[in-house]
VMD Tcl script that draws the C-alpha trace (Angstrom):
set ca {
  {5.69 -10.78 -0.36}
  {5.36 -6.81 -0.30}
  {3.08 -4.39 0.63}
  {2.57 -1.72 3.53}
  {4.77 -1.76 5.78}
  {3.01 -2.15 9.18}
  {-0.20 -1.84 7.09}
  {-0.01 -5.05 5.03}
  {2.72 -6.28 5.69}
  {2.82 -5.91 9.46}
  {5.30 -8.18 12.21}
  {2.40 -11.08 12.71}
  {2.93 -11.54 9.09}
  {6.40 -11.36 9.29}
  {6.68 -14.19 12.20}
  {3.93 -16.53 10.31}
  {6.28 -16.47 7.15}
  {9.25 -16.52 9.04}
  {7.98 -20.07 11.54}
  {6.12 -21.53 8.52}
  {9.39 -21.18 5.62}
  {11.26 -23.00 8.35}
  {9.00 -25.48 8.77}
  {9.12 -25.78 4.98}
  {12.65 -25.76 4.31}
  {13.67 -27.81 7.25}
  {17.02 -26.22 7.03}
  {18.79 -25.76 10.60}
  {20.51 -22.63 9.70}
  {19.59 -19.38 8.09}
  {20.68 -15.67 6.90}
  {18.99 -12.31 6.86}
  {19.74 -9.03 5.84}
  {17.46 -5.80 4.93}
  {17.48 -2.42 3.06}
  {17.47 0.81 5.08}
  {13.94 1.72 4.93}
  {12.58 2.72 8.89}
  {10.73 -1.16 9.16}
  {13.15 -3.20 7.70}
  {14.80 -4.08 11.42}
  {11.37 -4.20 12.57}
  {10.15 -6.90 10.07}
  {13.67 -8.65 10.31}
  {13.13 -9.13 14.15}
  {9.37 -10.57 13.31}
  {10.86 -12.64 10.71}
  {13.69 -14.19 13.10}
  {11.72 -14.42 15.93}
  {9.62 -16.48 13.28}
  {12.54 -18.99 12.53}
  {13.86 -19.05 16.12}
  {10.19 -19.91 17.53}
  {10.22 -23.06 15.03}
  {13.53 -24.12 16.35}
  {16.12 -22.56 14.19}
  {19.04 -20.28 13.82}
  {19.13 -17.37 12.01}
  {21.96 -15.29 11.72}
  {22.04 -11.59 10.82}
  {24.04 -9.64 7.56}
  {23.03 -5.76 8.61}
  {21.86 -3.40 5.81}
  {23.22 -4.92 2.81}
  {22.24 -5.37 -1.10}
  {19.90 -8.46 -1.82}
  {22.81 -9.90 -3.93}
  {24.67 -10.75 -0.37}
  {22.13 -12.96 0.92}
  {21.61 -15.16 -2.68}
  {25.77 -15.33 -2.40}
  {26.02 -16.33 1.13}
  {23.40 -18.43 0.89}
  {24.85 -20.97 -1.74}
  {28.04 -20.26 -0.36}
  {26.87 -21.14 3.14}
  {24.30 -23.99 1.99}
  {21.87 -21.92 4.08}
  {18.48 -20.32 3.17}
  {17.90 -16.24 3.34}
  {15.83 -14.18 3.79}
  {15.82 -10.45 2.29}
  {13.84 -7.59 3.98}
  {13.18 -5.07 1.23}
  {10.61 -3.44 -1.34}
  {13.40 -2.87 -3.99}
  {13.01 0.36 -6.10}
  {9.83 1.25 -4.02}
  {9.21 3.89 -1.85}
  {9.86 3.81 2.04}
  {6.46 3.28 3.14}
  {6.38 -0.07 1.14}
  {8.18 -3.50 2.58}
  {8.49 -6.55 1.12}
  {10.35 -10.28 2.05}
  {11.99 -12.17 -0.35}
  {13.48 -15.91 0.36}
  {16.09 -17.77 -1.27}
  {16.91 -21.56 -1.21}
  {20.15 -22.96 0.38}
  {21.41 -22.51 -3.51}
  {21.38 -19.27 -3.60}
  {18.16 -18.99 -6.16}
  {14.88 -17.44 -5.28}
  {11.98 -20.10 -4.00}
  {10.50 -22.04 -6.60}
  {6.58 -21.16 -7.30}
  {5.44 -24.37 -5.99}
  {7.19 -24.21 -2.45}
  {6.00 -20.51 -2.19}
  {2.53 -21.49 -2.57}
  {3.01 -24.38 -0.35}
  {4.36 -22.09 2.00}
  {1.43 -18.95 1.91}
  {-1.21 -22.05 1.50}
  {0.10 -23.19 5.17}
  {-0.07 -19.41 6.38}
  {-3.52 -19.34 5.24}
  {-4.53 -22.65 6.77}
  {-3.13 -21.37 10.15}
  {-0.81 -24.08 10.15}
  {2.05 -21.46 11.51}
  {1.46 -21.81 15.04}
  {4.43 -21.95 17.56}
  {6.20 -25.76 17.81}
  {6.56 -26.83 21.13}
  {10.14 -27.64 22.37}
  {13.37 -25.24 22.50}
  {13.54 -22.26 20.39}
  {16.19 -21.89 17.81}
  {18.74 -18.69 18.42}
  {18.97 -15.19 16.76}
  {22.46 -13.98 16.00}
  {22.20 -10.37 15.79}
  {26.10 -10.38 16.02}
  {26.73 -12.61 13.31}
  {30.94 -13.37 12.30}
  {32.79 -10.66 10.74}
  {33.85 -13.50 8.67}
  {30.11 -14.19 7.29}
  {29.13 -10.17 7.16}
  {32.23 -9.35 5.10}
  {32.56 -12.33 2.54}
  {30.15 -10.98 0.02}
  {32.01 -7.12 0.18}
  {35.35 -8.54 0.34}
  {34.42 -10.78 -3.05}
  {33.00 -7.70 -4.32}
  {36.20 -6.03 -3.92}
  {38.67 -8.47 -4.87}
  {37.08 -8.56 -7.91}
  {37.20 -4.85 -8.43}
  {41.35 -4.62 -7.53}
  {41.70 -6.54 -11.02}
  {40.58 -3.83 -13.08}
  {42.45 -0.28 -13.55}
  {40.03 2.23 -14.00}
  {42.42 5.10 -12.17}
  {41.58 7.20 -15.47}
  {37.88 7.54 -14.88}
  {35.75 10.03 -12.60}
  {32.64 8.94 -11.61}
  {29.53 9.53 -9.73}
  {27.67 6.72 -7.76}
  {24.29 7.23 -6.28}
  {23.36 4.20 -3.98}
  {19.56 5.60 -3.45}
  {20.05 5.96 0.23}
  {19.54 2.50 0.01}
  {21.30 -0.93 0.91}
  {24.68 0.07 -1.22}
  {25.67 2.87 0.56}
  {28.63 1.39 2.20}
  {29.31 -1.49 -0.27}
  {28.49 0.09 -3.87}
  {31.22 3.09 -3.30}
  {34.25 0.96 -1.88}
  {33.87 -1.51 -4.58}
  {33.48 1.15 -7.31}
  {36.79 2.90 -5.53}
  {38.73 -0.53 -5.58}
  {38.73 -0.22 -9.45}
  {40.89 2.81 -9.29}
  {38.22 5.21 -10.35}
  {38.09 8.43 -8.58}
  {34.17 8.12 -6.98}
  {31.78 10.97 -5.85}
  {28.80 9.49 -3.71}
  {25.17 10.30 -3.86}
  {22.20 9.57 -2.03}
  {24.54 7.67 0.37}
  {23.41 8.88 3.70}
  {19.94 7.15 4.45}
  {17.35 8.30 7.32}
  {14.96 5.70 7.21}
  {12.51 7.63 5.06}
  {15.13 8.96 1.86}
  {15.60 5.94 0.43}
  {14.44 6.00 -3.29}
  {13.66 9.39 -2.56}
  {14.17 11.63 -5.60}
  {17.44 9.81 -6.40}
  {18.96 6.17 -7.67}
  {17.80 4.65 -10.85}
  {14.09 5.44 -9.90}
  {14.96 9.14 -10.35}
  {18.48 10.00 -12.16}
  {17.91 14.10 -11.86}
  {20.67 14.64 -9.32}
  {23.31 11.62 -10.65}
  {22.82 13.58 -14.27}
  {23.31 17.09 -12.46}
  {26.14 16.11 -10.68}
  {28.06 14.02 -13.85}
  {27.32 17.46 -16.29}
  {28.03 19.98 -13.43}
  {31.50 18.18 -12.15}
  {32.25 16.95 -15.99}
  {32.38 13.51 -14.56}
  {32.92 10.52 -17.51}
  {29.65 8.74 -15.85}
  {27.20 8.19 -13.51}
  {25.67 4.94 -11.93}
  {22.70 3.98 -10.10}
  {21.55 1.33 -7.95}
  {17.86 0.76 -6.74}
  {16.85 0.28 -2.79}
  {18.38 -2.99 -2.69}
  {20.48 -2.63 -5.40}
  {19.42 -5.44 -7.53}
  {19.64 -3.25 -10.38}
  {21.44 -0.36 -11.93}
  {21.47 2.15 -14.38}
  {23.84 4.68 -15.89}
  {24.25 7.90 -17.78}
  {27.07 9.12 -19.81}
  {29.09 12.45 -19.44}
  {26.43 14.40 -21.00}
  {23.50 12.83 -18.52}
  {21.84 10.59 -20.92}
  {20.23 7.59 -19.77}
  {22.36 4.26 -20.55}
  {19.56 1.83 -19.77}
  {19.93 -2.01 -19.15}
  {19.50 -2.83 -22.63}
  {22.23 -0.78 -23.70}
  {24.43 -1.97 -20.83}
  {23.50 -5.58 -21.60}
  {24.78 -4.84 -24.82}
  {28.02 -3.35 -24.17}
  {28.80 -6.71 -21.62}
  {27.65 -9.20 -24.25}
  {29.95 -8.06 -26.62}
  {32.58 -7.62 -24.38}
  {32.60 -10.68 -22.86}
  {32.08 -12.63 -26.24}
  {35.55 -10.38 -27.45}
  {37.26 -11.96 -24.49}
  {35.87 -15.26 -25.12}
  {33.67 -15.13 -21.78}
  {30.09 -15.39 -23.24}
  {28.81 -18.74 -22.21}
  {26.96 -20.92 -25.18}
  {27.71 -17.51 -27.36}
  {24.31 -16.56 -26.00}
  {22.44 -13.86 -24.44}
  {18.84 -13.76 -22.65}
  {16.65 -10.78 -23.01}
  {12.63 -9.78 -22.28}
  {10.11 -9.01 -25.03}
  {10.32 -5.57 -23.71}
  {13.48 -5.06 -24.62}
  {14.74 -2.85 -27.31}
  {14.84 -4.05 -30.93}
  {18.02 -2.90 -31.18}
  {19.39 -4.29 -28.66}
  {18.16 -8.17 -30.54}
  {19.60 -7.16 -33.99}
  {22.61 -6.17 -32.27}
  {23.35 -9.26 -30.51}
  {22.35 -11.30 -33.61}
  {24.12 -9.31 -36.09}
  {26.87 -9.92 -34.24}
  {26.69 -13.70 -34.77}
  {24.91 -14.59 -30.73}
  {22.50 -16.30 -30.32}
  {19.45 -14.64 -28.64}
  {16.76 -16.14 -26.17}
  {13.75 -13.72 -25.23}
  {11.70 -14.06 -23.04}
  {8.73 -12.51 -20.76}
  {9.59 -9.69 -18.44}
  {10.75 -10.66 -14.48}
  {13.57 -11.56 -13.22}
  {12.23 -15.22 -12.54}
  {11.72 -15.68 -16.21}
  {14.91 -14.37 -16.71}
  {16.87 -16.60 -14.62}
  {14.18 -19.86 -16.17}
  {15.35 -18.65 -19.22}
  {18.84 -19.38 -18.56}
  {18.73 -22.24 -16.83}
  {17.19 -23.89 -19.90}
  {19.49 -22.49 -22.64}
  {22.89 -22.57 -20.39}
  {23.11 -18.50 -21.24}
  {25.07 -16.69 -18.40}
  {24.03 -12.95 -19.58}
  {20.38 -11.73 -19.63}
  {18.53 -9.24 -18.17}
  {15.81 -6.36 -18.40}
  {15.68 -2.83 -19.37}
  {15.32 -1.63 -15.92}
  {18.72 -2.32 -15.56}
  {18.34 -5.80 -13.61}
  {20.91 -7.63 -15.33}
  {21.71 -11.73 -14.13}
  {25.29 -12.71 -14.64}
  {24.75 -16.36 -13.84}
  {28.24 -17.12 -13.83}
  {29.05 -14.68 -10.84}
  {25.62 -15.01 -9.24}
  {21.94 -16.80 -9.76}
  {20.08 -13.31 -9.16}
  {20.02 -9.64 -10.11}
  {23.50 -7.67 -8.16}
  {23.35 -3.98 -10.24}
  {27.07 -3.63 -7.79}
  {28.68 -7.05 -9.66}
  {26.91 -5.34 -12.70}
  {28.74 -2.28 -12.23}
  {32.13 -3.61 -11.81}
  {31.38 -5.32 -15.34}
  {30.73 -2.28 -17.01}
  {33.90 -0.21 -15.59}
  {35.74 -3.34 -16.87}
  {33.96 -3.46 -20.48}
  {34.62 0.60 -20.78}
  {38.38 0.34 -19.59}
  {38.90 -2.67 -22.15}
  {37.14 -0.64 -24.95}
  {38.60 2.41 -24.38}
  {36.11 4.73 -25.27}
  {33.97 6.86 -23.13}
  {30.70 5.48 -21.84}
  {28.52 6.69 -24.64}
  {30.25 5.92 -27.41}
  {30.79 2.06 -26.15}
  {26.81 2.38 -26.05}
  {26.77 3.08 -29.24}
  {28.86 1.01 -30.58}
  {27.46 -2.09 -28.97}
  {23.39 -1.25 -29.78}
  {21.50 1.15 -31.68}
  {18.39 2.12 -29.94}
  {15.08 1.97 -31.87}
  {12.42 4.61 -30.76}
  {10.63 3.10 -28.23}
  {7.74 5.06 -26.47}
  {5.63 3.19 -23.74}
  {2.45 3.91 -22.10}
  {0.22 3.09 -18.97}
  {-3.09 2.77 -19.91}
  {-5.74 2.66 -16.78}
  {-8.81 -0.20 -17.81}
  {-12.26 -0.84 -16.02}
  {-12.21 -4.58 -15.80}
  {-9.15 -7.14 -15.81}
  {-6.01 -6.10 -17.86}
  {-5.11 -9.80 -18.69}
  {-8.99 -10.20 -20.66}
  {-8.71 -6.78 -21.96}
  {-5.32 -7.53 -23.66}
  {-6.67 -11.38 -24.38}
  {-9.56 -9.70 -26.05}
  {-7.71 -7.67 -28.21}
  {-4.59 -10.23 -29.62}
  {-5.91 -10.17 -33.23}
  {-6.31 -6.10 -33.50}
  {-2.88 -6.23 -32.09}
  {-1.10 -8.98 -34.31}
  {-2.39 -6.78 -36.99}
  {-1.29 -3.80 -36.00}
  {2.33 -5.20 -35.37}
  {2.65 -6.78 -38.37}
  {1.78 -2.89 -40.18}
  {5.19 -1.92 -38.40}
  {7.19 -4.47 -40.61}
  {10.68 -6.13 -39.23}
  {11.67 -2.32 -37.99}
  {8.61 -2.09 -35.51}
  {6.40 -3.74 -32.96}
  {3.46 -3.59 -30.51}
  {3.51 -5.36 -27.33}
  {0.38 -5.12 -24.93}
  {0.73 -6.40 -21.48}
  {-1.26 -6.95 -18.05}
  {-0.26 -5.56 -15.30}
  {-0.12 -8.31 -12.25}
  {-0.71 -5.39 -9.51}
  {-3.35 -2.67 -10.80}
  {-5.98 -2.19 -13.74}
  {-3.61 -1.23 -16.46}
  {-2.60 -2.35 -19.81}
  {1.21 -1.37 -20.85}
  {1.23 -0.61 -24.61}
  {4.71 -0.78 -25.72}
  {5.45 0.59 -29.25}
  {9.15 0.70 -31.39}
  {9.68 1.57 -34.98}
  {12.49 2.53 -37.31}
  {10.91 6.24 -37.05}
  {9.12 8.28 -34.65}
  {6.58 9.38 -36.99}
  {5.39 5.08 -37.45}
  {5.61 5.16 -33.39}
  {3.86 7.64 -33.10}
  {0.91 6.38 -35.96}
  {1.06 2.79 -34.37}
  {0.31 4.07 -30.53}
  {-2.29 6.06 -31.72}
  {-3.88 3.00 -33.04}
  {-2.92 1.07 -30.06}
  {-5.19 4.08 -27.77}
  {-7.79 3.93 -29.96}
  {-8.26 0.57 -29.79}
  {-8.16 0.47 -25.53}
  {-10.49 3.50 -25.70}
  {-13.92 1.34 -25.33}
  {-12.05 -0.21 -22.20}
  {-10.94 2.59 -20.17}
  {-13.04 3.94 -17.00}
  {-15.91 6.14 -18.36}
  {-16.09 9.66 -16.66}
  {-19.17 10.70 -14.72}
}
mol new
graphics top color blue
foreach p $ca { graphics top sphere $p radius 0.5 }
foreach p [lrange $ca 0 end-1] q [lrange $ca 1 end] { graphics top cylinder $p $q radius 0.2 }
display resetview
């Protein structure tokens, strides 16, 4: 659930969800824990008074990554709930709930859940309340940091010089003592949030001031985390973008080097780079892809046993670690993979993917995206299959707003270029018509 925060998504919202998920679940105990945007307290007090008015306890994490509550959670055998809008800006909110295993709500208990909202079916229980531990144990608020960090010890990375930029966002605290456990000497961005900053020109929404600061302080790398930090991204030492494909590809092959690769396989989107698929299959792995979203990610994985996957975004699912998206477990991966392959950052890029050109677009439509694109699968089979084995087109409906993402690759930029062309021309007829 996102939206405005105090606009859409105000606190009556927030105490519906919170009373009615309880009533759902029928768990007695729960977590919560929020990003460091200026409502998150407020909608994580609206949320717990929520669970506490249907009878239950709820106890409290802080500001802390999403990836804390899906690890408590199945360690705990409690549900969670996670107060954030991810990667978007401060004036957004959102609430995301996991199961007592640690793995985001199945589609049929969410819709149960908003179809009982709707029905007004969320009104106070009568009887005791439940209680709100603001205070929760030390023990409970530092288990997911302290795995974090453990984890971290058992790599030496004393030879590298980094720069982490946490977004002002829910890894301020955790993303740079974990990254410093490795041995790596860390310099911290975007770490001081206000309320408002978070996202702000900086994280992986906006690498400008991680590239500025890697070039300027001749640093061997930068990383980036989101709001919540479900995802991250990196650049090398001369500030190019290492996206999620490319670090996807550098832990696949490390971990199938060191034997760790689960069913030799690896789960990936269909917006995902080509080379990132002829890569991983030249290689010998298998190769599942899949639609974009982290839900058909993780669906993906359940069904082929795969324990790597991920999008180019830089949300990456190590299954074996966790069930969802943590960009800090991610990064602790990659310091390992680069340490193990001794080469800098870009070069263990390279080595492990060569990027196609890939060029996509956003293209606004009058009517709904998802007939538009519908309407137009036989131009666009065509037009794929003119781009041979080195090229495709993907078109695809946005959920949230009236636009069609064209996504275009080839073995050459001048047959990406050719191809979108076509791809424009043939969305023309659809777009809004100027006065």
């Amino acid at each position: 659930m996102r939206g405005k925060a105090n606009t859409q998504l105000t606190a009556e919202v927030a105490v519906m969800l919170g009373r009615t998920s309880a009533r759902r679940l029928g768990e007695s105990e729960w977590l919560i824990g929020w990003d460091t945007r200026i409502s998150s307290e407020m909608l994580a007090a609206a949320f717990c008074a929520g669970i506490a008015s249907a009878g239950q306890t709820i106890n409290s994490l802080g500001e802390i990554p999403t990836a804390a509550i899906a690890f408590s959670s199945r360690r705990r055998g409690m549900p969670g709930a996670m107060i954030t809008a991810s990667h978007n800006p401060y004036e957004d909110n959102g609430i995301k709930i996991f199961g007592s295993d640690g793995v985001k709500l199945r589609r049929d208990i969410e819709v149960d859940i908003q179809e009982e909202m709707y029905a007004g079916g969320a009104a106070a229980p009568r009887g005791a309340t439940g209680r709100i531990r603001w205070t929760s144990s030390s023990d409970l608020r530092r288990e997911y940091p302290d795995w974090l960090i453990e984890r971290a010890r058992g790599i030496d990375a004393s030879a590298l010089n980094i720069a982490v930029d946490c977004a002002n966002g829910a890894a301020y605290k955790v993303g740079p003592a974990t990254l410093g456990a490795t041995g790596a000497r860390v310099r911290r961005l975007a770490c001081r949030p206000d309320g408002v900053n978070i996202n702000y020109e900086c994280g992986s929404t906006n690498l400008g001031k991680l590239r500025k600061a890697v070039i300027g302080h001749g640093l061997d790398f930068g990383l980036a985390f989101d709001g919540d930090a479900d995802r991250v991204l990196a650049v090398d030492s001369q500030g190019d973008l290492i996206d999620g494909d490319e670090i996807i590809a550098i832990l696949a092959h490390h971990r199938a080097k060191t034997g760790q690769l689960a069913n030799n396989g690896v789960v990936v989107t269909e917006w995902s780079n080509l080379g990132l698929l002829r890569s991983l299959r030249d290689s010998g792995m298998e190769v599942e892809v899949c639609p974009v979203g982290d839900k058909a990610v993780a669906d993906a994985m359940d069904r082929t046993g795969f324990t790597v996957g991920g999008e180019q975004s830089g949300h990456v699912i190590l299954k074996d670690l966790l069930q969802v998206g943590d960009g800090v477990s991610t990064a602790i991966e990659l310091v390992e993979a680069v340490v193990s392959a001794g080469l800098p950052l870009r070069e263990a890029a390279r080595s492990a993917m060569r990027k196609f050109p890939q060029r996509t677009k956003n293209v606004q439509v009058a009517s709904s995206p998802a007939i538009v694109v519908k309407e137009l699968e036989s131009e666009r089979v065509t037009l794929d299959a003119s781009l041979g084995e080195g090229g495709r087109l993907v078109l695809r409906a946005s959920g949230t707003e009236n636009v069609v993402r064209v996504m275009v690759e080839a073995e050459d930029w001048g047959a990406l270029e050719r191809a979108q062309a076509s791809a424009l021309d043939l969305l023309k007829p659809y777009m809004p018509q100027m006065a």
